[in-house]
BALOKOL-726236 format. One line per field, with one value per atom (N, C-alpha, C): residue number from 1; residue in one letter; z, y negated, x negated. Coordinates in pm, 1 decimal, padded with zeros to 6 digits. Example, Ala and Ser with C-alpha at 12.3 -4.5 7.8 and 13.67 -1.06 7.14 Angstrom:
n <- [1, 1, 1, 2, 2, 2]
res <- [A, A, A, S, S, S]
up <- [00780.0, 00780.0, 00780.0, 00708.0, 00714.0, 00787.0]
north <- [00569.0, 00450.0, 00330.0, 00225.0, 00106.0, -00003.0]
east <- [-01319.0, -01230.0, -01320.0, -01285.0, -01367.0, -01290.0]
This chain:
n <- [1, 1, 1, 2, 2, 2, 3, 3, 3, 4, 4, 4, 5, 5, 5, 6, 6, 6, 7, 7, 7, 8, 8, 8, 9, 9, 9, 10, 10, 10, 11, 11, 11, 12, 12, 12, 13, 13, 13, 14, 14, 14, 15, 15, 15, 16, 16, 16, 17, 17, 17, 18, 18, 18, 19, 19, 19, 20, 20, 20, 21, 21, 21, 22, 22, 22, 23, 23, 23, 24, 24, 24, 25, 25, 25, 26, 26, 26, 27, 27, 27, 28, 28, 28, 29, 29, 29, 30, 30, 30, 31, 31, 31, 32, 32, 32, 33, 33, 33, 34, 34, 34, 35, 35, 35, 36, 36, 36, 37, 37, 37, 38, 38, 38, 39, 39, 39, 40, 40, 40, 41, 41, 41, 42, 42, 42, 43, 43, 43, 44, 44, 44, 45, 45, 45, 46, 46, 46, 47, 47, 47, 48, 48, 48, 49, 49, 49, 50, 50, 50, 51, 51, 51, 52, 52, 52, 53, 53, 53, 54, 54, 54, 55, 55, 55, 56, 56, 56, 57, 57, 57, 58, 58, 58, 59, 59, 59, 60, 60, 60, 61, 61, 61, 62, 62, 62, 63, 63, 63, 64, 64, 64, 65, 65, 65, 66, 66, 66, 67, 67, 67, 68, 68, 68, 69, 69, 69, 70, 70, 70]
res <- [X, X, X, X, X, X, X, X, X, X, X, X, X, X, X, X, X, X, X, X, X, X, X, X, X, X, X, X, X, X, X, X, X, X, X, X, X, X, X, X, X, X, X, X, X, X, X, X, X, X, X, X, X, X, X, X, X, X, X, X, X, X, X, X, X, X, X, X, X, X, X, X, X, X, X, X, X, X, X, X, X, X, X, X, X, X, X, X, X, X, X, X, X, X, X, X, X, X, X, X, X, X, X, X, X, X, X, X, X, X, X, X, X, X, X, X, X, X, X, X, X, X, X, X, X, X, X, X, X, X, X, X, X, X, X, X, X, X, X, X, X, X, X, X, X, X, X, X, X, X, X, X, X, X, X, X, X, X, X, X, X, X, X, X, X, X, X, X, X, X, X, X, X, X, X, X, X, X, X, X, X, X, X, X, X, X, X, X, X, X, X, X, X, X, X, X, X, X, X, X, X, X, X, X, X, X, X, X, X, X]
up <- [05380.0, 05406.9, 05344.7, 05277.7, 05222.5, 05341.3, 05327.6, 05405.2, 05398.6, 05376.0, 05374.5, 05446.6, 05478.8, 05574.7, 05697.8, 05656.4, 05784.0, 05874.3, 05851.6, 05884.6, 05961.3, 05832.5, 05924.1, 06017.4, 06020.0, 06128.9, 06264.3, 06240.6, 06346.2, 06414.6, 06342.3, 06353.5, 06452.5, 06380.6, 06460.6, 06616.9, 06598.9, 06733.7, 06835.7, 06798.9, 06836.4, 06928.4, 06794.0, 06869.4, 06986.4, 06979.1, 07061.8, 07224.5, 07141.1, 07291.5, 07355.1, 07287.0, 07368.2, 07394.0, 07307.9, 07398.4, 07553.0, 07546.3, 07728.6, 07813.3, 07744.5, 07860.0, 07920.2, 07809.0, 07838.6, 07927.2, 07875.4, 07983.5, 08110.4, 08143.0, 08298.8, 08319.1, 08265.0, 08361.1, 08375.3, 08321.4, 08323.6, 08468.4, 08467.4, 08599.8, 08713.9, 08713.1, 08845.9, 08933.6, 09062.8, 09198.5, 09202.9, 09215.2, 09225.0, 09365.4, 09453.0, 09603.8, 09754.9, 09844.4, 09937.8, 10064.8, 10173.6, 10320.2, 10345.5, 10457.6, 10514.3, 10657.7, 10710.4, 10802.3, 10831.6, 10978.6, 11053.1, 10997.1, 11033.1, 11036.3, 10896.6, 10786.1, 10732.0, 10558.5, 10484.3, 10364.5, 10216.6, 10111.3, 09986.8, 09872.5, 09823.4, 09639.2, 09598.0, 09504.3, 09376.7, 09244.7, 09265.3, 09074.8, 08980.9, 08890.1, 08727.7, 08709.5, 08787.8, 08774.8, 08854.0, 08913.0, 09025.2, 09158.2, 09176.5, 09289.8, 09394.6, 09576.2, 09618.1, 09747.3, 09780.3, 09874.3, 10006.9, 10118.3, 10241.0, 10338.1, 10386.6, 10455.7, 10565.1, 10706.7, 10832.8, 10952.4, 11067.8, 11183.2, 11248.7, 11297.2, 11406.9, 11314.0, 11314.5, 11249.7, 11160.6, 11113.5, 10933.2, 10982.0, 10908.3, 10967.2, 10890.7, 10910.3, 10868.9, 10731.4, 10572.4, 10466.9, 10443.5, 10391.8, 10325.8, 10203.6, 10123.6, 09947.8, 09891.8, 09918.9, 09853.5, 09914.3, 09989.9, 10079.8, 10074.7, 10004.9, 10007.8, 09926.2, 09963.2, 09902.6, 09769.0, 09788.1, 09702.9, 09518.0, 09420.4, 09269.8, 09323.5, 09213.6, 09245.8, 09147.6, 09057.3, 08953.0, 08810.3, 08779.7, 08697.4, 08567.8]
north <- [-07334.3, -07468.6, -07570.7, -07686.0, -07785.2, -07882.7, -08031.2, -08057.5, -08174.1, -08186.4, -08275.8, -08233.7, -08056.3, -08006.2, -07987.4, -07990.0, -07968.3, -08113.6, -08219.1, -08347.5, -08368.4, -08374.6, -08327.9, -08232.2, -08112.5, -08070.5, -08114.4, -08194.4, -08238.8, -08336.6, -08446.3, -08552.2, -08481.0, -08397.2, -08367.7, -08280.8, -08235.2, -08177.8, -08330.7, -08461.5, -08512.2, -08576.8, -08599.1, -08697.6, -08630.8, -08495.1, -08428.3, -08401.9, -08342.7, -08422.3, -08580.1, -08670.8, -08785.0, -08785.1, -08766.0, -08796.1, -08684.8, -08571.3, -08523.8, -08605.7, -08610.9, -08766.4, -08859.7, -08922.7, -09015.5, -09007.0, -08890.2, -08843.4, -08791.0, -08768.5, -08739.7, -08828.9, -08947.1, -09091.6, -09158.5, -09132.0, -09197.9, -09121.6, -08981.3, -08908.0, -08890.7, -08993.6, -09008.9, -09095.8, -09012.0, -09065.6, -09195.2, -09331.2, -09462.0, -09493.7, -09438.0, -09454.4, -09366.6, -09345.8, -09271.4, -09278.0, -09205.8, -09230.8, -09135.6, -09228.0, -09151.0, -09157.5, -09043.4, -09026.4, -09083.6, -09111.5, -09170.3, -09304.0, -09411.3, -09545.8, -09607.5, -09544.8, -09636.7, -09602.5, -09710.2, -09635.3, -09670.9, -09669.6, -09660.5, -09715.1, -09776.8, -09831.7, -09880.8, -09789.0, -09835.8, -09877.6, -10007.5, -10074.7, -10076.5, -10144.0, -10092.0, -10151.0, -10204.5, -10308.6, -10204.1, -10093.0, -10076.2, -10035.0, -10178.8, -10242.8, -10152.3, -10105.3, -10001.2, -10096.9, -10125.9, -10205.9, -10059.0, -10074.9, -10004.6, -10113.6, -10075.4, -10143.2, -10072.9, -10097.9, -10036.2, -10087.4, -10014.9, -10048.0, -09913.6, -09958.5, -09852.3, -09735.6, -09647.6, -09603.9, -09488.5, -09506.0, -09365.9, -09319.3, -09154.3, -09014.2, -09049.5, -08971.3, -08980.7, -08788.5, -08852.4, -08788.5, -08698.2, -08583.4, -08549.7, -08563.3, -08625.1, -08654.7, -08588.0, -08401.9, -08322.7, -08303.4, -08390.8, -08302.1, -08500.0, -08573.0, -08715.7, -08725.6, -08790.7, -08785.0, -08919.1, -08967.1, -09090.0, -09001.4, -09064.2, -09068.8, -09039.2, -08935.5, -08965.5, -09056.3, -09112.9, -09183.1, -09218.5, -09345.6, -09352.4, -09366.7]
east <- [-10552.4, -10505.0, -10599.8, -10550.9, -10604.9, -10623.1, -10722.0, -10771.6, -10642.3, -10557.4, -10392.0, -10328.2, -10322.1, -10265.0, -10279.3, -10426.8, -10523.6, -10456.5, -10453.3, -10463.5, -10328.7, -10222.5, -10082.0, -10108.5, -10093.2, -10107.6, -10170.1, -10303.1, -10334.0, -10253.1, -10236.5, -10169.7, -10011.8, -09968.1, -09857.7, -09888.5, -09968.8, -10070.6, -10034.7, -10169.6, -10147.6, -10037.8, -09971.9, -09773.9, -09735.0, -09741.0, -09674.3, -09761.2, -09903.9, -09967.1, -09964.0, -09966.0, -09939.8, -09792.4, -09686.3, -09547.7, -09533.6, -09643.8, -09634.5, -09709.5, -09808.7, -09859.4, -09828.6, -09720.6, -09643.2, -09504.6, -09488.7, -09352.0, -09391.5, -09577.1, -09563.2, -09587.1, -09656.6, -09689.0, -09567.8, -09395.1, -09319.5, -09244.7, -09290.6, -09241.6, -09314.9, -09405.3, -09514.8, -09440.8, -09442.9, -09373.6, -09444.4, -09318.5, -09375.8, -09347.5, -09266.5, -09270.5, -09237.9, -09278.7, -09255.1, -09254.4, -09313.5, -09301.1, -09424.1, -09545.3, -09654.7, -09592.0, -09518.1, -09505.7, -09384.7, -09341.6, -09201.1, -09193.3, -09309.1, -09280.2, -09332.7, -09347.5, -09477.7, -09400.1, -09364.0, -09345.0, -09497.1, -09453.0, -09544.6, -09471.9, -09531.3, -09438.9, -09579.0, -09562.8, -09674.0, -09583.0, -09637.7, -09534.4, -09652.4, -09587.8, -09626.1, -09765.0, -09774.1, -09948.9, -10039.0, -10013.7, -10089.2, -10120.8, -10079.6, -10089.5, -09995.0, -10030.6, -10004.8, -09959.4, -09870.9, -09792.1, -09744.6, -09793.5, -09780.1, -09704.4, -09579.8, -09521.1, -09502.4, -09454.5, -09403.5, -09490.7, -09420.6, -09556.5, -09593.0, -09718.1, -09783.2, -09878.8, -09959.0, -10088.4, -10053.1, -10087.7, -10069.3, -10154.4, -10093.6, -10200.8, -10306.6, -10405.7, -10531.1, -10488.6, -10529.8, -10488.6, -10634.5, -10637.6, -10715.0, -10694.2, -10790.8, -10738.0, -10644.6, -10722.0, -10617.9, -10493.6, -10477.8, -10313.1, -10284.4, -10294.5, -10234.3, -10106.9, -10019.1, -09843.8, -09904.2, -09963.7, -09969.3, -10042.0, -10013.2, -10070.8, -10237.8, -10252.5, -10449.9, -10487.9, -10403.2, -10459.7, -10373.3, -10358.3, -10262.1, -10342.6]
């Protein structure tokens, strides 16, 4: 392989790794329910809006319904 091919190839490596990236951040749960009373919506800024009444369980990180990170 010449170093032209070498390059395409990467390059197409690339595209294809970023278009899965992009298609799981487009399939990341943006809202839900902690428990009976309490729901979750995370929009496109962020920003993590908790609505309902009365006390949310107490989460362990790894067992949390919410995004670990966008």
């Amino acid at each position: 392989m010449n170093i032209k091919q070498i390059k395409l190839v990467t390059l197409v490596f690339l595209m294809i790794l970023l278009t899965a990236v992009i298609e799981i951040k487009v399939n990341a749960q943006q809202s839900g329910e902690l428990g009976d009373n309490l729901k979750w919506e995370l929009d496109d800024k962020g920003t993590l809006k908790i609505s309902g009444e009365g006390s949310m369980e107490d989460l362990d990180i790894g067992l949390s319904p919410l995004p670990k990170k966008r």
